[in-house]
C-alpha positions, -999 to +999 in steps of 0.1 A: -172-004-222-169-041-229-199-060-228-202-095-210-217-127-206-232-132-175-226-105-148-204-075-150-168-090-134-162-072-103-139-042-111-103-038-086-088-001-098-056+015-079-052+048-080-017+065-078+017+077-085+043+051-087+070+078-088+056+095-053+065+075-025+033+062-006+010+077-034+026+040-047+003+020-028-031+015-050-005+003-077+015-015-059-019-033-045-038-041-077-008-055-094-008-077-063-043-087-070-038-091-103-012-116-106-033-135-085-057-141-117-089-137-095-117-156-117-143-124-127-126-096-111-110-070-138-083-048-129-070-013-136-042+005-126-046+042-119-069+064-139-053+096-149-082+117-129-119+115-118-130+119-147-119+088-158-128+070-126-168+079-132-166+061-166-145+029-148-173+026-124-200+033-146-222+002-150-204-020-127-224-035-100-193-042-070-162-022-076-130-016-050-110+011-051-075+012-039-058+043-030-032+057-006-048+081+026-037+109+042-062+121+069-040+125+097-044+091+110-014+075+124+011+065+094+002+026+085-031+028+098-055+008+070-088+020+056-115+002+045-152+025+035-180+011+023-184+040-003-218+029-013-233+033+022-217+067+031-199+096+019-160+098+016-144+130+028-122+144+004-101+153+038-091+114+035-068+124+003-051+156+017-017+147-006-032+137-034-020+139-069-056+139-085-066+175-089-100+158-090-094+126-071-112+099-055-135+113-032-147+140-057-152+115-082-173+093-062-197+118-050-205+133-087-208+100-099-233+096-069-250+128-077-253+116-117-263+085-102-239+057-122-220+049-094-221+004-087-245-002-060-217-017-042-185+005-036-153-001-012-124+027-010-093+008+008-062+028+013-027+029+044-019+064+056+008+075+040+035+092+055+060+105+026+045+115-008+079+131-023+087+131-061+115+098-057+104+086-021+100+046-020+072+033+002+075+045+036+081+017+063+045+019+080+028+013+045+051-014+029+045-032+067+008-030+058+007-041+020-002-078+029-028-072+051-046-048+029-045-071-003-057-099+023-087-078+031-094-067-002-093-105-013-114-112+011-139-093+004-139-098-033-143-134-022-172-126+001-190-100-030-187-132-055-201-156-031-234-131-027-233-129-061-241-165-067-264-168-036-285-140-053-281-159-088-293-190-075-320-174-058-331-159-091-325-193-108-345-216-078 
């Protein structure tokens, strides 16, 4: 892992299959993100499997994952856990791709305990996950107000950040 000056840059990974429809979505999201050139947030499309999540998120102190949902909520419907506070069912990621996905990965990484102190899972229900589908219409209606949320809370993490620094400073 790299090392930095000053604290760790808050980490933005999206987790998917561009070629699978809604599984699209964390992709589609932290490219969004991205181009926006956020000042200390680093970010990573889609890790192959858990396995490679754990060691993303290990060491980080604030990290947001992005990842499409299928829990049987109505197709559209946006997610936002605070991963760090509660467990994530793996019943969230019923058509996932990951044979050891998001949820999984999070709680071993609990168990081992490297997970960041502070961890967000943000997702749509998806509706199709077919080999060749394009975004279904619920999620790509959604896509702004997710990566507005997800800004927004980046924005609040940073602004703790510095409270916290200048505490430590004054």
């Amino acid at each position: 892992m790299e090392q930095h000056d000053g604290p760790c840059p808050l980490l933005v990974v999206g987790v998917g299959n561009q070629f699978r429809g809604d599984d699209a979505l964390g992709l589609i999201v932290v490219r969004r993100i991205g181009a926006m050139g956020l000042p200390g947030v680093d970010v990573v499309e889609g890790p192959p499997d858990g396995a490679y999540l754990i060691e993303l998120l290990r060491e980080r102190e604030c990290a947001f994952i992005v990842d499409a949902f299928s829990s049987g909520s109505p197709p559209g419907f946006v997610h936002r856990h605070d991963a760090s506070l509660q467990r994530l069912p793996a019943y969230l990621f019923r058509h996932s791709s990951h044979s050891f996905g998001v949820a999984e990965a999070i709680e071993l990484g609990r168990r081992l305990g490297i997970m960041p102190a502070r961890l967000f899972v943000y997702g749509i229900e998806g509706r199709d996950f077919g080999t060749g589908a394009a975004l279904s219409p619920g999620v790509e209606a959604k896509l702004d107000e997710l990566t507005e949320l997800i800004v927004a809370d980046i924005r609040e993490m940073r602004r703790e950040r510095e409270h916290h620094d200048h505490l430590e400073i004054g």
